[in-house]
Each structure stands twice: as structure tokens, then as C-alpha cells.
Backbone as JSON, one array per atom type, in Angstrom:
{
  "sequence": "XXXXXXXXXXXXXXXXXXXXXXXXXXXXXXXXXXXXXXXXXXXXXXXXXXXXXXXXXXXXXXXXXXXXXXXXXXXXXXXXXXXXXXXXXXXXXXXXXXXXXXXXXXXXXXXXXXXXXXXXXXXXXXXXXXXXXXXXXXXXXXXXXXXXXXXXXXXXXXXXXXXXXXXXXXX",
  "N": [[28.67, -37.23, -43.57], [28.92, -38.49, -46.84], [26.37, -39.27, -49.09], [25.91, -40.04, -52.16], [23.84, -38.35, -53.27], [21.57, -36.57, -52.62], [19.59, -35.77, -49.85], [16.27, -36.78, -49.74], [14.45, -36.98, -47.31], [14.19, -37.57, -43.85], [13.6, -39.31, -40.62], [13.36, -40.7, -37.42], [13.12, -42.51, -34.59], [10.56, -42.04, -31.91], [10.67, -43.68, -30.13], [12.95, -44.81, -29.61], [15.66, -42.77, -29.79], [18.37, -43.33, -31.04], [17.85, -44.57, -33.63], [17.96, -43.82, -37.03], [16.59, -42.83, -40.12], [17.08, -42.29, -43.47], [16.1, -40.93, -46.69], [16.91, -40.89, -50.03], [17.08, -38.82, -52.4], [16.68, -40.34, -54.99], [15.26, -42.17, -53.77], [16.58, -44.61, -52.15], [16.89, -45.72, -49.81], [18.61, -45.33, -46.46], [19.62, -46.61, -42.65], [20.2, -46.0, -39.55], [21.79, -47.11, -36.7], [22.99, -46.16, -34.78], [22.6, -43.13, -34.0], [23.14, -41.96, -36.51], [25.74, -42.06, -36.48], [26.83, -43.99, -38.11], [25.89, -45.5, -41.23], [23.16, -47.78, -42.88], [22.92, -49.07, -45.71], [19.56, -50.53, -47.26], [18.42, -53.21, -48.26], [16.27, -53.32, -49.87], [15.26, -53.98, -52.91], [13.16, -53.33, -54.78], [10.49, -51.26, -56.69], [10.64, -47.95, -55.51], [9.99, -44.84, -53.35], [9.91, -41.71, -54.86], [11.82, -38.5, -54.3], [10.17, -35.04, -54.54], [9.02, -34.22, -57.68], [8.62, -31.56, -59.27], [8.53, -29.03, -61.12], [7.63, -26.71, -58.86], [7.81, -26.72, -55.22], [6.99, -27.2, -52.73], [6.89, -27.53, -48.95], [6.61, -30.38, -48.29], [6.72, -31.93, -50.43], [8.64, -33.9, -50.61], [10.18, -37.07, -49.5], [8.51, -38.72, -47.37], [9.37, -39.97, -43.99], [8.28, -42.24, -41.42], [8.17, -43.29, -38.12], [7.17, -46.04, -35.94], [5.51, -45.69, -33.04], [5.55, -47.75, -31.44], [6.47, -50.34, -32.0], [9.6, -50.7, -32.26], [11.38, -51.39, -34.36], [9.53, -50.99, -36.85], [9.47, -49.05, -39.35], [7.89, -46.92, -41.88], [7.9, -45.91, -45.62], [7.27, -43.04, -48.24], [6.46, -41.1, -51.16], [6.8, -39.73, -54.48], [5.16, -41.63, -56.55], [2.65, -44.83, -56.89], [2.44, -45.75, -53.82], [3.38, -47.1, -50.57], [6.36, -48.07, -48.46], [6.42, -50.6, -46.21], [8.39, -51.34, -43.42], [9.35, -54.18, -41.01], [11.5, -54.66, -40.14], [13.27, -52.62, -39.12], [14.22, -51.4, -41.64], [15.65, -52.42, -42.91], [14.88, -54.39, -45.03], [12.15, -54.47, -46.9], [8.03, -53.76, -47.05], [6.17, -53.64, -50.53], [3.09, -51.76, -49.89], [0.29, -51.07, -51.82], [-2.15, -52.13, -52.88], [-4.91, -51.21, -54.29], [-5.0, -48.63, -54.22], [-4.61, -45.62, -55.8], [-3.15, -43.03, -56.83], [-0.49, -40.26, -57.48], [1.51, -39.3, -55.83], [2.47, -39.36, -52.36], [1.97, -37.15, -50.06], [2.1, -36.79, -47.67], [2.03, -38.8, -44.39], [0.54, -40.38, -41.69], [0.59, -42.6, -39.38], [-1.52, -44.38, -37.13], [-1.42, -44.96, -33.64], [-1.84, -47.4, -32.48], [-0.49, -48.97, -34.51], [-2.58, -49.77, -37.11], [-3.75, -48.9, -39.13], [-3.29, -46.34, -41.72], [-3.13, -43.21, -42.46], [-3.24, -41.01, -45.13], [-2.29, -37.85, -47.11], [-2.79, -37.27, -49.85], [-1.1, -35.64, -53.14], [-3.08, -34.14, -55.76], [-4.85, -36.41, -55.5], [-6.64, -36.95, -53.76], [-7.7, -37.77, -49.87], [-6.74, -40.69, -48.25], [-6.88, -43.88, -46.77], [-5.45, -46.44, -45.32], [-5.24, -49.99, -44.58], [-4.02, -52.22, -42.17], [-4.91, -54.41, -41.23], [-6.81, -55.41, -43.71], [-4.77, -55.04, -45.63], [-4.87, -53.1, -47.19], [-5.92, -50.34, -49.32], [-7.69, -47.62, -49.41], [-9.94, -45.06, -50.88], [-10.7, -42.0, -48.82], [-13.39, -40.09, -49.68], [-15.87, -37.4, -50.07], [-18.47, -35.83, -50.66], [-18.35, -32.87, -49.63], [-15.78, -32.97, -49.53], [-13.04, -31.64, -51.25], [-11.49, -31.47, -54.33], [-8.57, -31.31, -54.73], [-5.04, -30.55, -54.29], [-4.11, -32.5, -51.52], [-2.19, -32.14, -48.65], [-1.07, -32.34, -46.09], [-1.42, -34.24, -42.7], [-2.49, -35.13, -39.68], [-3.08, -37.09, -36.77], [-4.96, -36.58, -34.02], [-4.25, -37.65, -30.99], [-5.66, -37.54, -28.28], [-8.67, -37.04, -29.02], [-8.88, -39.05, -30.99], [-9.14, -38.48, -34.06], [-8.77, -37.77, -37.27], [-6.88, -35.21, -39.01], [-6.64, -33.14, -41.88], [-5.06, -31.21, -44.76], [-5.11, -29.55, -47.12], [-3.82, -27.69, -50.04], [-4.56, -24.15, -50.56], [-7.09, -24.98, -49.78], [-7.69, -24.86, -47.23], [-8.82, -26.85, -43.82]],
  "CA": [[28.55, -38.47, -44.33], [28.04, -38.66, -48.06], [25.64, -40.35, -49.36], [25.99, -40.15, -53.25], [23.08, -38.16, -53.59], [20.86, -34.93, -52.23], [18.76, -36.45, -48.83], [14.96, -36.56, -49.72], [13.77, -37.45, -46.83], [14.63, -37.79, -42.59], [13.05, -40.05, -39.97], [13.87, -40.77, -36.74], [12.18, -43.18, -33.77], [10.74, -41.41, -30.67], [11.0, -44.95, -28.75], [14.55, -45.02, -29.85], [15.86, -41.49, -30.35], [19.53, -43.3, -31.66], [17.33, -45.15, -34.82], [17.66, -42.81, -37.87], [16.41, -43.39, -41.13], [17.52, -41.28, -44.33], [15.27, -41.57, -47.74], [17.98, -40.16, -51.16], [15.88, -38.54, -53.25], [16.12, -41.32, -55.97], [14.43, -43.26, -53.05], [17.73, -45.54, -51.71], [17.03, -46.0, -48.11], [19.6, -45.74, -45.26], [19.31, -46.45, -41.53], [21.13, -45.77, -38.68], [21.21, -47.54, -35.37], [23.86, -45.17, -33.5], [22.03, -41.57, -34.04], [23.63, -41.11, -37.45], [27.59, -42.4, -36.84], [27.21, -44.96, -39.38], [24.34, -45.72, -42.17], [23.28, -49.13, -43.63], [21.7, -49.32, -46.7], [18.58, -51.08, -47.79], [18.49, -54.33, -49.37], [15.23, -53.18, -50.85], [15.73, -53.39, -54.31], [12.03, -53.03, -55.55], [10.12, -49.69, -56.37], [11.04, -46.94, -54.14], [9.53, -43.3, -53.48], [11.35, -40.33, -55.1], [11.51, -37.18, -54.0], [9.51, -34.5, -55.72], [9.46, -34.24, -59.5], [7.72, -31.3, -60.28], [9.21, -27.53, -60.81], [7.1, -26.17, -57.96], [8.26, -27.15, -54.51], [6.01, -27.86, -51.35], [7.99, -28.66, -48.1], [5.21, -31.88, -47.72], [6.6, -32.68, -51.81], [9.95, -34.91, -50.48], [9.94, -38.31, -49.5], [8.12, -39.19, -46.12], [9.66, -41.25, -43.46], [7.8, -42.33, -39.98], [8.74, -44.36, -37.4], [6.08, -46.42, -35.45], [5.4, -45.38, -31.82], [5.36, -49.11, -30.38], [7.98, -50.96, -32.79], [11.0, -49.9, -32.92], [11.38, -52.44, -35.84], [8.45, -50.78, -38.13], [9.26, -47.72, -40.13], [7.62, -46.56, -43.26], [8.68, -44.33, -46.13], [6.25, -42.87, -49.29], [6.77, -39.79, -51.61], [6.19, -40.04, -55.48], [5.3, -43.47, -56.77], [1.55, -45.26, -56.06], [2.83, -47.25, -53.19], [3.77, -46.89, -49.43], [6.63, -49.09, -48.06], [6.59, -50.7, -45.18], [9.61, -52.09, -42.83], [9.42, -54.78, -40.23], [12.68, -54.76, -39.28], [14.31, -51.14, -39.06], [14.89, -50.49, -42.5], [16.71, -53.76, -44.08], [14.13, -54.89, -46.24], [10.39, -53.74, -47.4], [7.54, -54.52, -48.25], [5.59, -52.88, -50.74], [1.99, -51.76, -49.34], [-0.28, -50.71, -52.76], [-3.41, -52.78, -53.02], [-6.07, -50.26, -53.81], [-4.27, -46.85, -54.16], [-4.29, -44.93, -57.12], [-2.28, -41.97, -56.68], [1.07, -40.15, -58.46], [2.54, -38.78, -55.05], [2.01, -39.0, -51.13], [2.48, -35.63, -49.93], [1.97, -36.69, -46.14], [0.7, -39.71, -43.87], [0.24, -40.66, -40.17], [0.33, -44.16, -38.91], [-2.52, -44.38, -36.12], [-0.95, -45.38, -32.41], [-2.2, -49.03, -32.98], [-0.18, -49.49, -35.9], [-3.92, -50.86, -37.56], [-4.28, -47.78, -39.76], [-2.09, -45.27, -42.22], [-4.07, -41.8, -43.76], [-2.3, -40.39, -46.45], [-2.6, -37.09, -47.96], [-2.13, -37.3, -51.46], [-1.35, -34.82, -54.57], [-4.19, -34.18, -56.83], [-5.6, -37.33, -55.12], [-7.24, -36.59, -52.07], [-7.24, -38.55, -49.01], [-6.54, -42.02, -48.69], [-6.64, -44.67, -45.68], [-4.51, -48.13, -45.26], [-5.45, -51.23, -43.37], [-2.88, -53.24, -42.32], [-5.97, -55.88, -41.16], [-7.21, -55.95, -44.68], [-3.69, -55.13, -46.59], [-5.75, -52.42, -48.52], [-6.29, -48.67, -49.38], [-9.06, -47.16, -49.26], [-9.96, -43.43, -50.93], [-11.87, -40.85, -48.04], [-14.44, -39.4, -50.52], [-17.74, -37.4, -49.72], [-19.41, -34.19, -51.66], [-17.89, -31.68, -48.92], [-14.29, -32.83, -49.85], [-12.75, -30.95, -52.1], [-10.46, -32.25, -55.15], [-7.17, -30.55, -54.57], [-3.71, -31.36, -53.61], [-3.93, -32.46, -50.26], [-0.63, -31.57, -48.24], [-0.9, -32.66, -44.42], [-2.13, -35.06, -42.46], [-2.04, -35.45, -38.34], [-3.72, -37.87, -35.7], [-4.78, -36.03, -33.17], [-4.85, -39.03, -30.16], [-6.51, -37.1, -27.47], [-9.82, -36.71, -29.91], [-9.1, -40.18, -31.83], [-9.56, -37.85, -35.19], [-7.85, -37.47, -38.56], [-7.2, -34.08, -39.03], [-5.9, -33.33, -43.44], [-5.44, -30.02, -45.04], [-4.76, -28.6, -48.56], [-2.77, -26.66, -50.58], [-4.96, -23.45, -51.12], [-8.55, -24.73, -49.79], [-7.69, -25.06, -45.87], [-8.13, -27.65, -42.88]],
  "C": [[28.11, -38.13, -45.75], [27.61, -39.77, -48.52], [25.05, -40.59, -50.84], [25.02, -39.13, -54.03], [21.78, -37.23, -52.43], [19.91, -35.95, -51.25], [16.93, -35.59, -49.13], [13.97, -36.35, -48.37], [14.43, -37.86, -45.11], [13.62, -38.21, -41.57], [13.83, -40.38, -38.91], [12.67, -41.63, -35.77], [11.86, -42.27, -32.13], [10.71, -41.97, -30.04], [12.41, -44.79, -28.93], [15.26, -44.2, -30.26], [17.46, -41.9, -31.11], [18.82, -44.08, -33.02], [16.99, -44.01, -35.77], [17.11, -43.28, -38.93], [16.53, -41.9, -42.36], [16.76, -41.96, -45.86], [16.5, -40.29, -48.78], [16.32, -40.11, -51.96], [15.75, -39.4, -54.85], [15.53, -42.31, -55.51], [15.49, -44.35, -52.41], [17.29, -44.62, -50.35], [17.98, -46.05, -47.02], [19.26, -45.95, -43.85], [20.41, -46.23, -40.74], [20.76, -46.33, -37.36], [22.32, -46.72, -34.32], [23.45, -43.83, -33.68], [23.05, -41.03, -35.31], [25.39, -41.25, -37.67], [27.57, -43.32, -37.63], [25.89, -45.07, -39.75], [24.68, -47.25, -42.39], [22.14, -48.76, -44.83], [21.11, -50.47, -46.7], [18.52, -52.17, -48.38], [17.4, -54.64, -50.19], [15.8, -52.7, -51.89], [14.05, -53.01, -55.27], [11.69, -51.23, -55.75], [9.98, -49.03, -55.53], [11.0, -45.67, -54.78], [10.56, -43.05, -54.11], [10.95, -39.15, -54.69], [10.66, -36.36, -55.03], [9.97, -34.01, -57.05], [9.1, -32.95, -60.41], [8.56, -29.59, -60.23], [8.95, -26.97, -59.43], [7.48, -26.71, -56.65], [7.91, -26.77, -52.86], [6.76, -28.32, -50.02], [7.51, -30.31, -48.13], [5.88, -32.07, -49.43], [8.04, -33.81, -51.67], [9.37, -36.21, -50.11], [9.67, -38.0, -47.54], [8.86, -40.45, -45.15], [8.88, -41.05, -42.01], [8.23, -43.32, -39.66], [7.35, -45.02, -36.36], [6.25, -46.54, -34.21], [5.64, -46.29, -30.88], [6.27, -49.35, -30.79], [8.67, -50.36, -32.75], [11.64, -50.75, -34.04], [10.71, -51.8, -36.94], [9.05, -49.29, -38.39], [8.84, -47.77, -41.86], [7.96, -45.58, -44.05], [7.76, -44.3, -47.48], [6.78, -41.37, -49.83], [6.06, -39.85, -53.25], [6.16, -41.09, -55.96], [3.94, -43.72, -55.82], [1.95, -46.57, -55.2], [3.35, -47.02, -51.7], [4.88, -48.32, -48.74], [6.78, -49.37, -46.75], [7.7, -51.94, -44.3], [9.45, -52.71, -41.57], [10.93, -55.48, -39.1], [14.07, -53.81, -39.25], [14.84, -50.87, -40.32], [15.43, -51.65, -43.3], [15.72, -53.94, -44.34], [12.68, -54.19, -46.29], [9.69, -54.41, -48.18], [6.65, -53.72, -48.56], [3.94, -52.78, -50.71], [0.9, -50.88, -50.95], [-1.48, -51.0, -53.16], [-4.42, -51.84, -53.09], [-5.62, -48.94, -54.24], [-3.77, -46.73, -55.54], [-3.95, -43.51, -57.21], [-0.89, -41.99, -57.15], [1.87, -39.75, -57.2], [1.81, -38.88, -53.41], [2.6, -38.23, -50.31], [2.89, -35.72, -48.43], [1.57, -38.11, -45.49], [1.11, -39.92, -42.42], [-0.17, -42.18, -40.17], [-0.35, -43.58, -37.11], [-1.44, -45.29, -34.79], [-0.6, -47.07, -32.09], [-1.3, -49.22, -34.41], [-1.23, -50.03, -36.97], [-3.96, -49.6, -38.35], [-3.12, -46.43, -40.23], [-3.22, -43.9, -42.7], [-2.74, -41.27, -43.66], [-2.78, -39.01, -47.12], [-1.68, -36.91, -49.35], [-2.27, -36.03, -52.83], [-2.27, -34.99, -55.46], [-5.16, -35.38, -56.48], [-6.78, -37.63, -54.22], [-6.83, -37.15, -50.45], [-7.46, -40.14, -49.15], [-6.35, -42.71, -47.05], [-6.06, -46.08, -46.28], [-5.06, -48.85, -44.48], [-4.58, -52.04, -43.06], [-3.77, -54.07, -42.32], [-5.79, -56.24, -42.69], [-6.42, -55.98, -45.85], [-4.48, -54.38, -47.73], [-6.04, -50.74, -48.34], [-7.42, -48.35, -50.12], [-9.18, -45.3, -49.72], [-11.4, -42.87, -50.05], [-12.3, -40.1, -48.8], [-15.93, -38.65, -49.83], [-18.23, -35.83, -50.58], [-18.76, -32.71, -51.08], [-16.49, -31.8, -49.34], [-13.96, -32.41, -51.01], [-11.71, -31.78, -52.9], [-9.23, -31.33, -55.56], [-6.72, -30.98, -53.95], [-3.92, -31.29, -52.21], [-2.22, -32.47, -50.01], [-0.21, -32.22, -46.99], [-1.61, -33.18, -44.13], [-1.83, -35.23, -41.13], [-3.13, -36.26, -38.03], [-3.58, -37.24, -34.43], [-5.32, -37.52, -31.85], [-5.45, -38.71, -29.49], [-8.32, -37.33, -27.93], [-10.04, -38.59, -30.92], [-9.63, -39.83, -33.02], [-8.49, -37.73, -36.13], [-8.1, -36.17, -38.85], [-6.09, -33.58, -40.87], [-6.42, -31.31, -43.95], [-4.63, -30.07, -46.26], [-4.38, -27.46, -48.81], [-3.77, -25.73, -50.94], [-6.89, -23.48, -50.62], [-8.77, -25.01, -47.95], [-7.34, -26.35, -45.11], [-9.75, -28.59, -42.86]]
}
């Protein structure tokens, strides 16, 4: 399939292993509901991630897509741009999640089991949490955290822990 333009970004549902989702690295959205035999684009026309911008090149620096463990309706997608979008109905439209968040790039993020909660690891930013409750982001700050590019970000569910690591200063 071409798709006008170099793929930033790949997502897929593990409730629904035929639901794809494809992020172009100028941020144009596609989905797929047959495992990839046909795309639909986006009828999001607002601000949308881009892939990374910067000479240097990070696998964690493209555009993020997740799919949400319960919904098979919700997927989100984030990369450079202060803003995370989020989709309530597989990909046709978005809405943009920003309230709070002051960051140039989101390198990484994990949506919590509950859908109630996003952490984000962000470039030069640090870490960052979402609420869907309160429609708000929140920066994880404390004296031990270090101010460097964060890179990765998992939910470990067994433990009910956020587990974030950086480019150069560990885990």
C-alpha cells in the first residue's frame, strides 16, 4: 500500500488483532479494520504528532500509537507536538488531549488497564501523567528525578507500578 508518505508510526489492537492503525510521519492517521487490506484515513483535521524532527534518531523518537486493552474503539497516537490524541471510535476522528502539558515531543506512553490514566515519557521534559477523570496532565517531579530525555515508559500490571527510563541516566 502507498501511503504518500514514509510510515511514522504502527499500532495494532490486542482485543482485535485485524484493527491496525498507521501514523505518516507528517502525522495523517490511517486505520485498518481488515489487518491492513485496506486503510481509511482520518477525518482529523486538527494538530497532529510528527514524527521526529531532530538529526539524531532514537527508535522511541517516531510517532506513538496504542490501542486500549478493553475498547476496541479507543486508540491513541502522540510524537512531536504538546498534545496527545485521543480516538473514541477506531481512528475516524480525535480529540485533542493537552490541558496541562508542556512538552516539545512524547517519546513514549502507556495507557493504564482502566483506561483512567496515560504516563508519558517525554524529551527534555521528564515524566508526565494524564487523567482522563480530570481531562488534565500532570508533570511527575521530585529531587531524585533527573532532567533528561526520558525515552520509555511501561505498566507493569502484576505490581500496579510505572516503570520510565532515560536516554543515558537509566531505569
Amino acid at each position: 500500500v502507498a501511503f504518500g508518505d514514509n510510515i511514522g508510526g504502527f499500532g495494532y489492537s490486542e482485543v482485535n488483532r485485524k484493527l491496525w492503525y498507521v501514523a505518516l510521519n507528517n502525522g495523517v492517521f490511517l486505520y485498518s479494520k481488515d489487518g491492513g487490506i485496506s486503510w481509511t484515513k482520518s477525518l482529523w483535521t486538527g494538530s497532529k504528532p510528527r514524527a521526529n524532527d531532530q538529526s539524531y534518531n532514537y527508535a522511541k523518537n517516531q510517532i506513538v500509537i496504542k490501542a486500549s486493552e478493553n475498547d476496541t474503539n479507543k486508540v491513541y497516537y502522540a510524537g512531536v507536538g504538546n498534545f496527545l490524541l485521543m480516538s473514541a471510535n477506531g481512528g475516524k476522528t480525535f480529540a485533542l488531549k493537552s490541558t496541562g502539558l508542556n512538552v516539545y515531543r512524547i517519546r513514549d506512553f502507556v495507557v493504564t488497564p482502566d483506561d483512567k490514566f496515560i504516563f508519558a515519557a517525554c524529551g527534555s521534559a521528564g515524566a508526565w501523567i494524564y487523567s482522563v477523570d480530570n481531562n488534565y496532565w500532570y508533570q511527575m517531579y521530585d529531587s531524585p528525578v533527573p532532567t533528561v530525555d526520558f525515552t520509555d515508559v511501561e505498566f507493569i500490571k502484576e505490581k500496579n507500578i510505572v516503570r520510565f527510563a532515560t536516554f543515558g541516566s537509566g531505569v
